[in-house]
C-alpha positions as CSV (number, residue, x, y, z in Angstrom):
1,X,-78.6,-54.9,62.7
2,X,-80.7,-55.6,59.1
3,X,-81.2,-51.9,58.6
4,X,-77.2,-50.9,59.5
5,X,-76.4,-53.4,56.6
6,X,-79.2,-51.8,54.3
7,X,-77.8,-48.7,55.0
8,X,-74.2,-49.5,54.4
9,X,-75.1,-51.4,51.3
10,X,-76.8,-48.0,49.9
11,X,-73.4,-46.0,50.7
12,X,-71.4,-48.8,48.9
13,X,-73.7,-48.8,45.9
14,X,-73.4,-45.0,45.4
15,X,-69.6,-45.2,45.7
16,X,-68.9,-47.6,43.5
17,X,-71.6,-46.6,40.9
18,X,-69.6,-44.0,39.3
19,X,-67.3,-46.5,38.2
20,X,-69.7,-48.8,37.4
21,X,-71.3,-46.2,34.8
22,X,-67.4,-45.4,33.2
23,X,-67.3,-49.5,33.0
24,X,-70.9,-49.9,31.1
25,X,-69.9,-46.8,28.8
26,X,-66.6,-48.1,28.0
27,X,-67.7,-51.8,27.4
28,X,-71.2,-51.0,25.9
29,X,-70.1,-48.4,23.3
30,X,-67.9,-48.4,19.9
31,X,-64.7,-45.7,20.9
32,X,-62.8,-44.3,17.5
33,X,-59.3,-44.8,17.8
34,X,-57.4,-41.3,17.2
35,X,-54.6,-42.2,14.6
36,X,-51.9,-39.1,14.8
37,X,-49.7,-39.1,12.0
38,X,-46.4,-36.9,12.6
39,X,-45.7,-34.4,9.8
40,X,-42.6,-33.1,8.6
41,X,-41.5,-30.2,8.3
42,X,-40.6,-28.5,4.4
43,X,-36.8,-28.8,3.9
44,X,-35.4,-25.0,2.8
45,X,-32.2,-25.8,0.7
46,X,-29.8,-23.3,1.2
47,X,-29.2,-20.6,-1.5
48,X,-25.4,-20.1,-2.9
49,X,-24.4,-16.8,-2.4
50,X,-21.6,-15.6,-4.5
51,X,-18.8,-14.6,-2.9
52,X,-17.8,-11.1,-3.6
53,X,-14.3,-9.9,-5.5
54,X,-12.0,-8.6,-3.2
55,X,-10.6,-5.2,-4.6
56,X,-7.1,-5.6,-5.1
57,X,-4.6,-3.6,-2.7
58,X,-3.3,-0.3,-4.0
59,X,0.8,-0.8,-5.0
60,X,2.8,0.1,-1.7
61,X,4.2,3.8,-1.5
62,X,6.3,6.1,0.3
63,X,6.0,6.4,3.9
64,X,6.5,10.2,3.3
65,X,5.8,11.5,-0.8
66,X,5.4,15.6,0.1
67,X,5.1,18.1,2.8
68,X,3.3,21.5,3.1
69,X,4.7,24.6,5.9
70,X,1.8,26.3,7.7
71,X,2.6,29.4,9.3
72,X,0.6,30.5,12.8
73,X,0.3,34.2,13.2
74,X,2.4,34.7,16.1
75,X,5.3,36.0,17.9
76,X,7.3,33.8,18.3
77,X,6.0,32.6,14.7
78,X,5.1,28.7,14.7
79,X,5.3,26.8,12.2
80,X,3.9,23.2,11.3
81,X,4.4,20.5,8.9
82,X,1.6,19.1,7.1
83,X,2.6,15.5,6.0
84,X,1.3,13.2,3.1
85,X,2.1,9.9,2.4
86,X,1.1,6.4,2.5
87,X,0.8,3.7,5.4
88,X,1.8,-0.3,4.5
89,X,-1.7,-1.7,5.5
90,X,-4.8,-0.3,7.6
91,X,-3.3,-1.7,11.0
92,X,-0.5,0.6,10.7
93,X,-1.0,3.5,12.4
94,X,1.5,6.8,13.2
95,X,2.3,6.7,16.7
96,X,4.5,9.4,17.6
97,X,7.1,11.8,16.1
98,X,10.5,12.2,16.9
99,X,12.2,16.0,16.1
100,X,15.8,17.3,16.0
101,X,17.7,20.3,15.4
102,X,20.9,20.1,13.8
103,X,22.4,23.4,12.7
104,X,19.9,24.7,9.7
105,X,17.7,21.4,9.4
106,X,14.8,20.6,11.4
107,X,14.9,16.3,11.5
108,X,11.6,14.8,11.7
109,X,11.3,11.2,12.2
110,X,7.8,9.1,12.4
111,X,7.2,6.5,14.3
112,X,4.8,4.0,13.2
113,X,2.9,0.9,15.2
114,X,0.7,-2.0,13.6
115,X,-1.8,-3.2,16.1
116,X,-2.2,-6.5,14.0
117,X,-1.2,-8.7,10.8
118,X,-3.1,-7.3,8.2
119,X,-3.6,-7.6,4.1
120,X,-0.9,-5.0,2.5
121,X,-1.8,-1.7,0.6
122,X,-1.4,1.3,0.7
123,X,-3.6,3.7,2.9
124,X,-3.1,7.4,2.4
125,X,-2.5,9.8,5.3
126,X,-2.0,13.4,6.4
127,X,-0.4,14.3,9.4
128,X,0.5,17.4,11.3
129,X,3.8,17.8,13.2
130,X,4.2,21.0,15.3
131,X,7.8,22.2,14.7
132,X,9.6,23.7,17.4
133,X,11.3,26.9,15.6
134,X,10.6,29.4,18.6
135,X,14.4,29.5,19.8
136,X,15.6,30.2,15.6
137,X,17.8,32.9,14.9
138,X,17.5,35.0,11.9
139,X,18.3,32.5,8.8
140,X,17.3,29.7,6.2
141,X,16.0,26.2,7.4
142,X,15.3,23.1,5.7
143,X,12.4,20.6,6.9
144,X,13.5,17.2,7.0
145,X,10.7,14.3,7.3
146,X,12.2,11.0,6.5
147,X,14.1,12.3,3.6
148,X,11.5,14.6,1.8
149,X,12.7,17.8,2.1
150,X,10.9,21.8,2.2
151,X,12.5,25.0,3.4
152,X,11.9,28.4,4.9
153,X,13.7,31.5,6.3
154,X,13.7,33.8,9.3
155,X,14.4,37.4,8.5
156,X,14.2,38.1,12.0
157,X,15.3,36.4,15.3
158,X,12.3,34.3,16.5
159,X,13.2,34.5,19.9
160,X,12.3,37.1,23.1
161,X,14.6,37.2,25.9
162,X,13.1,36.8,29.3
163,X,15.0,39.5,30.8
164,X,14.2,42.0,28.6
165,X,10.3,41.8,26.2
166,X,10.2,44.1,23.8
167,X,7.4,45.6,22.8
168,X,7.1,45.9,18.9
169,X,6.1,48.7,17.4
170,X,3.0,48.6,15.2
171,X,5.4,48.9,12.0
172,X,7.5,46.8,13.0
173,X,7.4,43.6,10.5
174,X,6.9,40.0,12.0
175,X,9.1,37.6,10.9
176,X,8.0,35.5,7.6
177,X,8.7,32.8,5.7
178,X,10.4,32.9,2.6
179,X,10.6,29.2,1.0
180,X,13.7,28.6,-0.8
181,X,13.4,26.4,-4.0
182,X,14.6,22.9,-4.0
183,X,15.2,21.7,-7.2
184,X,13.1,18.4,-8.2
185,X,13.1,16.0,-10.8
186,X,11.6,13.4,-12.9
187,X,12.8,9.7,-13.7
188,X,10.9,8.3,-16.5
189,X,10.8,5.8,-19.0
190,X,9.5,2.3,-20.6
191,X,10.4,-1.2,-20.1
192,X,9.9,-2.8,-23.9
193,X,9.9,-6.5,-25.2
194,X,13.7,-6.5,-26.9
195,X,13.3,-9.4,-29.4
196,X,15.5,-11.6,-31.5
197,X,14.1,-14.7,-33.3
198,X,16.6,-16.7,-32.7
199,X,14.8,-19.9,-34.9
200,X,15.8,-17.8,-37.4
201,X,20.0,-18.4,-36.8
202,X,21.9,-20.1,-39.6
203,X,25.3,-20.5,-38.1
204,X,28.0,-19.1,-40.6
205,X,25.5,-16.4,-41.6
206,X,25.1,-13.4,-40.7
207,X,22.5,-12.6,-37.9
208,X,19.0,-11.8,-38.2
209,X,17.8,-7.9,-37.5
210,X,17.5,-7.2,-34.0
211,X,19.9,-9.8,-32.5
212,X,23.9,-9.5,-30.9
213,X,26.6,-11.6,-31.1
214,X,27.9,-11.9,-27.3
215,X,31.2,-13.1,-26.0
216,X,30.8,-17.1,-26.3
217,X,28.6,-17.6,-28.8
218,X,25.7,-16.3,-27.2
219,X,23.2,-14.6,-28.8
220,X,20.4,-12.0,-27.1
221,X,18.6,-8.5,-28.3
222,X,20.2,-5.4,-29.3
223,X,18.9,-3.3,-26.6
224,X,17.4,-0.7,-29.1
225,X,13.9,-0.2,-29.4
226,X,13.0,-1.6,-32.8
227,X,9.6,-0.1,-34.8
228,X,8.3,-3.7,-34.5
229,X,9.2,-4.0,-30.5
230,X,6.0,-2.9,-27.9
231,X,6.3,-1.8,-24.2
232,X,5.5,-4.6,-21.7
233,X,2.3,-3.5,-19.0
234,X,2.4,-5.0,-15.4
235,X,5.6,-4.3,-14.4
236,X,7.1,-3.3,-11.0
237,X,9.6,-0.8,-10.9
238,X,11.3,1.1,-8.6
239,X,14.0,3.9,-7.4
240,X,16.0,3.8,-4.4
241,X,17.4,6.9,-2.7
242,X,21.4,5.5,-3.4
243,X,23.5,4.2,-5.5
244,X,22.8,0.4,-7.2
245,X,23.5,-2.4,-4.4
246,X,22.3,-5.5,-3.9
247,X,21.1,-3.6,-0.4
248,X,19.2,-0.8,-2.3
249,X,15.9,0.0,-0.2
250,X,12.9,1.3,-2.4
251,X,11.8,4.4,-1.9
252,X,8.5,4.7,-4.3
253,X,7.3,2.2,-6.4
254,X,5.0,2.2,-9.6
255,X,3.5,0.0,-12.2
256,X,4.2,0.5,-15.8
257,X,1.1,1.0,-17.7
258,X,-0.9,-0.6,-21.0
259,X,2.2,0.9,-23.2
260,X,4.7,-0.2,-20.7
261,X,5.4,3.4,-19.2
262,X,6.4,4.2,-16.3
263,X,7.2,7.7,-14.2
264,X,8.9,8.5,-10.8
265,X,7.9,12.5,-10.5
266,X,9.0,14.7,-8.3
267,X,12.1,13.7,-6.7
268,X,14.8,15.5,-4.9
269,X,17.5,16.4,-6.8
270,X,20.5,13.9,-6.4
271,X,21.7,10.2,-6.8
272,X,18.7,7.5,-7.9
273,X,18.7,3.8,-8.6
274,X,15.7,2.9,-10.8
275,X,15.7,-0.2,-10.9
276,X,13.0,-3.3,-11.8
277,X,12.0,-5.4,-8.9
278,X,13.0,-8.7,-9.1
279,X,11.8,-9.7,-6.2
280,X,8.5,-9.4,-6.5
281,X,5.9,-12.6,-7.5
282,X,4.3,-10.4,-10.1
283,X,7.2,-9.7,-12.3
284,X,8.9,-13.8,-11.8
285,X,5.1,-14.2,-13.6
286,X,4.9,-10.9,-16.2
287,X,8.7,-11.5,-17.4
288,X,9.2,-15.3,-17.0
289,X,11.9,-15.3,-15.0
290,X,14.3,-17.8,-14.9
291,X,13.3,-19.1,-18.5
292,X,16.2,-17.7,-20.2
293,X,15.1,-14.2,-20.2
294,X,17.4,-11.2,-19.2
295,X,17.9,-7.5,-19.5
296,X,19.5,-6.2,-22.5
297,X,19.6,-2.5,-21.7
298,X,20.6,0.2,-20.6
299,X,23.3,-2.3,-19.0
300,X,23.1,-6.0,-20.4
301,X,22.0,-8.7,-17.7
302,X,21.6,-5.4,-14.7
303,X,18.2,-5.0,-13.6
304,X,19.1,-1.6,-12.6
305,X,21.3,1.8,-13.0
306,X,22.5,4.8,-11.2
307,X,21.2,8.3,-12.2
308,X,23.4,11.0,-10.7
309,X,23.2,14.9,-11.0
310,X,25.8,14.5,-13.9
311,X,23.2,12.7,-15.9
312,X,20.6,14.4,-14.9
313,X,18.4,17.1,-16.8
314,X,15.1,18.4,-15.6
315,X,13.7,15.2,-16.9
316,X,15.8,11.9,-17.8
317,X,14.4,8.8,-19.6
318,X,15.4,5.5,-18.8
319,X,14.7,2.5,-21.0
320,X,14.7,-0.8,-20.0
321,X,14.9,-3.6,-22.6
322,X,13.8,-7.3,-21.9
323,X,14.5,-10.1,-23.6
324,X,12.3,-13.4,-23.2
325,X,13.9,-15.6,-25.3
326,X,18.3,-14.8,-24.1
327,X,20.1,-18.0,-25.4
């Protein structure tokens, strides 16, 4: 029994004297205390990047300004339309094309879609519409595509009956295209600053050079472009395919330049309204609208005329005059 307790005793004593030693260690020697101190981390500021200047929109144009006949070497001949113009924004897009024959005119109608609401200016396209000409007889045509106008002729029918093909002889001439001229035009002109100081009035007296006595005592500009009067830049102006209205729809717009020039080239033949665009936020803010200001000319207080053919030479000027300071 005194050796099973020695025993036991020895098995306790090496169990325990692990922790024993760990104990001793602990308590007998000095520890350092680890200190860890948290760092932080560098602070980038963020750099200002300038934002960049948008480009400003190109001036809305025509849907349709000019169009090009292309003739296939064939039999029957066929005969395309290459068409230019301009689209509203980048989400517009030409969808499909709708043609019609009526008598000697070919009608060509496009069909545009916007996908979504986008920034306005005008994006320049070219499209080609396949015309169908292969049942023509022998004759003149004229290509219609939303107004703008080209023509050709048929000397020959350009057409093969299906009872009966003929087989041409090698002299024989296909048919060819003979474009008939259409007359076009230009509108051009200047829109100028009319003036008439009227600080200068002395009632009784005569009035100073440059101003007009109108019907109830009211005074404005001549309308005649004076050596010391200048062209105004910045303004919108525009020509309609129709009479003056209040319902006139623009057909091409244009800016008038540093002299205050403007130029609507190549148009049909026919009646115009040019007319300056009152509408527009640019020219309320180039010609201070609603301050007293008005048009003195060609027609006092219109902001447009009509140009028929009976005006009309190969080139007609048309002068605006504005007056700023109408009382």
């Amino acid at each position: 029994m005194k050796t099973m307790c020695v025993v036991l005793k020895k098995h306790v004593y090496y169990a325990l004297f692990p922790f024993v030693l760990c104990f001793i260690v602990a308590c007998g020697e000095d520890v350092p205390i680890v200190t860890i101190v948290p760092t932080v981390a560098a602070t980038i500021a963020p750099t200002e990047v300038a934002a960049a200047t948008p480009t400003p929109p190109l001036p809305p144009g025509p849907l349709v300004s000019r169009i090009e006949l292309m003739i296939l070497e064939s039999f029957p001949v066929r005969v395309n339309a290459i068409v230019y113009g301009s689209l509203p924004d980048r989400c517009t897009s030409i969808a499909s094309f709708d043609t019609l024959h009526d008598g000697n005119k070919l009608l060509v109608n496009l069909n545009t879609v916007s996908a979504e609401t986008c920034e306005p200016g005008a994006v320049p396209y070219e499209q080609i519409v396949q015309l169908n000409v292969e049942d023509l007889a022998a004759g003149k045509y004229i290509v219609d595509v939303e107004g703008v106008k080209e023509s050709f002729e048929f000397t020959i029918d350009n057409f093969i009956t299906p009872t009966d093909v003929p087989i041409l002889p090698t002299d024989t001439p296909l048919p060819t295209l003979e474009p008939t001229e259409i007359p076009l035009i230009t509108i051009s002109g200047m829109i100028w600053d009319d003036l008439c100081d009227t600080s200068e009035i002395v009632w009784g007296e005569p009035l100073p050079d440059g101003c007009l006595s109108m019907v109830g005592g009211r005074v404005r500009a001549n309308g005649e472009i004076d050596p010391d009067e200048s062209g105004i830049p910045g303004v919108l102006m525009a020509v309609g395919k129709e009479r003056c209205s209040g319902e006139t729809e623009s057909f091409m717009q244009v800016v008038s330049d540093e002299n205050g020039r403007y130029t609507f080239p190549d148009l049909e033949a026919g009646t115009w309204c040019v007319y300056i665009d009152i509408d527009t936020g640019r020219n309320v803010e180039v010609l201070q609208m609603g301050n007293g200001s008005s048009v003195t000319a060609p027609t006092p207080d219109r902001t447009g005329t009509t140009v028929t053919p009976e005006r009309l030479s190969a080139e007609r000027v048309i002068n605006f005059g504005w007056d700023y300071d109408d009382n």
